[in-house]
N, C-alpha and C positions, 0 to 999 in steps of 0.2 A: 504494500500500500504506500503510496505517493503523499505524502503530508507537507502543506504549507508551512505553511511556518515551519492500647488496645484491649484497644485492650481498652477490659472494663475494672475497675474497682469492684470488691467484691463488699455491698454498703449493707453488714451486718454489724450492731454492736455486739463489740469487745470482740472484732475481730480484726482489727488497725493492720494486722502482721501478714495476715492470710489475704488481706485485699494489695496491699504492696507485693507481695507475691508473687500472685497472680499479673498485678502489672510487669513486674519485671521479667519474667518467665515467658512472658504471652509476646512481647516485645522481638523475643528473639525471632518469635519464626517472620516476621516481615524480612530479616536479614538476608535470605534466600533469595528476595528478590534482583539483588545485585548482580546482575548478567552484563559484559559487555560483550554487544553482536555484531556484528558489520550487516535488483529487482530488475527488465526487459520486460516492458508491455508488450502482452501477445494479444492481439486483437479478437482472438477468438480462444476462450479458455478451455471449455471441451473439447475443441481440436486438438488444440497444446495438451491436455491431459492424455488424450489418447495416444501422441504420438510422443509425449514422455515413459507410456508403457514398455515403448520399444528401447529409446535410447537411455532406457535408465542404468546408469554407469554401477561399477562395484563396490560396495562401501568402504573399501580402502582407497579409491577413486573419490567417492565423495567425500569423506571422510580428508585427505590430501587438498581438495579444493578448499572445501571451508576452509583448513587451517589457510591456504595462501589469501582467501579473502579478508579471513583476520589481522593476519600480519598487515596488507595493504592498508587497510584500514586506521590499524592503531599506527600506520606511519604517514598515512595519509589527512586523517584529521586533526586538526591544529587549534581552531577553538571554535569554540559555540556559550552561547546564553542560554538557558530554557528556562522561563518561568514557570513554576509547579503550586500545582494547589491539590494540599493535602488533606483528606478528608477522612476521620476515623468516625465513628459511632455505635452505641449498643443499647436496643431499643428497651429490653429489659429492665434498663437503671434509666433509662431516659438520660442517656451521656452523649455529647458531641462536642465536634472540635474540627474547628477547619483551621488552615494555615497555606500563608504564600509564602513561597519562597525562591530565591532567585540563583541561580547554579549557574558557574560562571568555570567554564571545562578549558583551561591551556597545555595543549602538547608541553611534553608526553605524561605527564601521571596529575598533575593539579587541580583539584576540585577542588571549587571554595561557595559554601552558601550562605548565605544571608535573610537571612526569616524578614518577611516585609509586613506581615498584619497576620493577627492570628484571634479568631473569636471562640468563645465555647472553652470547652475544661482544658483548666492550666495544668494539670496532672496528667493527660493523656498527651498535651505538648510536651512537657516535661520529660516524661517517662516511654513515651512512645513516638513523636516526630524526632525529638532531638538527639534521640538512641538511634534513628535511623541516618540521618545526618553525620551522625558521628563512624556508624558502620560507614556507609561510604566511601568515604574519606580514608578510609584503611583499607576496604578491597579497591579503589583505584588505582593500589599501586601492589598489587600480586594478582595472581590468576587463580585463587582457591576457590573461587565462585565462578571461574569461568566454564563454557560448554565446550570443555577440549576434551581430545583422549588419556589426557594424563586424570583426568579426574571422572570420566563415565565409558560406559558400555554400550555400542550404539546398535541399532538394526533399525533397517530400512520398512517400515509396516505400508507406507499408498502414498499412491498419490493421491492430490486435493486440490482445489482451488482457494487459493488464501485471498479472497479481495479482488479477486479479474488476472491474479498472478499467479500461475501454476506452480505447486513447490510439494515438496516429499515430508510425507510426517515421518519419522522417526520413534524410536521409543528410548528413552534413555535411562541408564542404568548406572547409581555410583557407586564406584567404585570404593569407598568409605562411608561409615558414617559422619554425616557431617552437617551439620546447624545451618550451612550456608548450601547445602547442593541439594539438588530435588530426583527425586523418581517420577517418571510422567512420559511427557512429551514434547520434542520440539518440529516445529515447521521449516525445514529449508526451502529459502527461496530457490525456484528451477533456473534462473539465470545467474544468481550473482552467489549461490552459494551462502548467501548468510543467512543467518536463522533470523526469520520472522515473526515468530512466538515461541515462547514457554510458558509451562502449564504443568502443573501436577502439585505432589506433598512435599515436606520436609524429609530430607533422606532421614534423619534422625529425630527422636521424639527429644522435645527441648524440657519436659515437664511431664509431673502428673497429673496436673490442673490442663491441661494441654490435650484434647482426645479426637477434633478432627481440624485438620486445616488445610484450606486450596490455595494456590496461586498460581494468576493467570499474569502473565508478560506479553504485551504488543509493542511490538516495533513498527516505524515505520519508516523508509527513505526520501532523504532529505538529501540532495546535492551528491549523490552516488553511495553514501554510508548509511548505515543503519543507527538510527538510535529510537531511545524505548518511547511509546507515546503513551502508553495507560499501564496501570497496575493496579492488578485489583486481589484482595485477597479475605478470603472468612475462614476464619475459625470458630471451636465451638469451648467453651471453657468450665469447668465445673464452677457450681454457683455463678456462674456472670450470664449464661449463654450466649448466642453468637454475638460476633462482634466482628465489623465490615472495616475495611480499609480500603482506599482509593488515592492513586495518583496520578493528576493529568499534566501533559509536560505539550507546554508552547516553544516554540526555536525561535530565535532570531541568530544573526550573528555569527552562521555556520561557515567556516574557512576551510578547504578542504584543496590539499593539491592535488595538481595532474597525476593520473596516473602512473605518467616517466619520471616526475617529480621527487617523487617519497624516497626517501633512503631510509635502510634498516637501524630500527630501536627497541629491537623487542624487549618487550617488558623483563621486570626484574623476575626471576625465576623461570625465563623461559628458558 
């Protein structure tokens, strides 16, 4: 797709300990969401799907592209803006909390945000946006949360039409337990190789309080790179019930070199 541009306290008396808890614990699985991903309009998507039945390559082929679309990418993009509004709530306590914030991305690892207005519970800012912010900022500069083969296990399950853009789900499998990597699925786009979406659980259970949680990843292409445009995630929590999470992300300000341009920077651990 083509783009322009938690947690609940648990409010029982004399139980202060087990409602911080539960925030803190529930906070962690948004931390998964931290994916970086690196599209070819085909005018006719059923077609394209049918005749990617044929040309669909061997997943050590796929598997080999993507990583070269990533490389490209993390040497290719140089900065971007995105302003984000963040949105958590849990209708159960009748809790909510929105927040803007402004992400300001400089080649090669810098992320810096700046919270612009934020309304609703200072406790779910606290303990839930600014945990996130702060994850960030520390997977921007490793690969532990990234969708490579050093950290899952892949197989090629269909093709699909993701948005008018033909691309291959996959099924992905981690290779550890880990707070930051999921069990699910992701979408590879059919031309460029980069992943489209992610979707599924936390490879690892972060809590007892903690018993089901999804997270859905969309990306979308801006100026040949891939970055994320929505994130949406629920969980279900003992005593709190569910509780939503939402992230929508606006671009401005995206810089990006020619593709003969980029010279190699791979990131630190590669």
């Amino acid at each position: 797709m083509e783009c322009i541009s938690l947690e609940v306290g648990v409010q029982a008396i004399g139980m202060p300990s087990i409602r911080r808890w539960v925030f803190t614990t529930a906070c962690f699985i948004l931390f998964t969401i931290f994916f970086v991903a690196t599209g070819l309009y085909l005018s006719s998507p059923q077609v394209q799907l049918t005749l990617l039945d044929e040309l669909r390559p061997p997943l050590d082929a796929m598997l080999s592209r993507m990583m070269a679309q990533r490389q490209w990418q993390d040497n290719a993009l140089r900065e971007y803006r995105a302003r984000r509004r963040f949105h958590a709530s849990n209708p159960r306590f009748n809790m909510d909390s929105t927040m803007d914030v402004l992400t300001a991305f400089q080649w090669p690892h810098s992320l810096q945000s700046t919270i612009l207005k934020h309304e609703g519970s200072d406790f779910i800012r606290d303990h839930v946006f600014e945990k996130i912010l702060r994850a960030e900022t520390d997977l921007a500069e490793n690969d532990q949360a990234d969708i490579i083969p050093k950290n899952y296990d892949f197989t090629i399950m269909d093709k699909e039409d993701c948005q008018g853009r033909p691309c291959w789900r996959l099924d992905v499998k981690p290779k550890r337990k880990d707070k930051y990597l999921i069990d699910g699925d992701i979408w590879v786009d059919a031309a460029d190789y980069a992943v489209s979406r992610v979707r599924g659980i936390p490879a690892k259970r972060v809590s007892i309080w903690v018993s089901k949680v999804e997270i859905d990843r969309r990306l979308c292409r801006i100026e040949g790179v891939w970055l994320t445009e929505k994130i949406e995630s629920t969980s279900n929590i003992r005593l709190a019930g569910d509780v939503g999470l939402q992230i929508e992300y606006t671009y401005d300000n995206v810089k990006v070199l020619n593709a003969g341009a980029s010279k190699g920077s791979p990131r630190p651990g590669n």
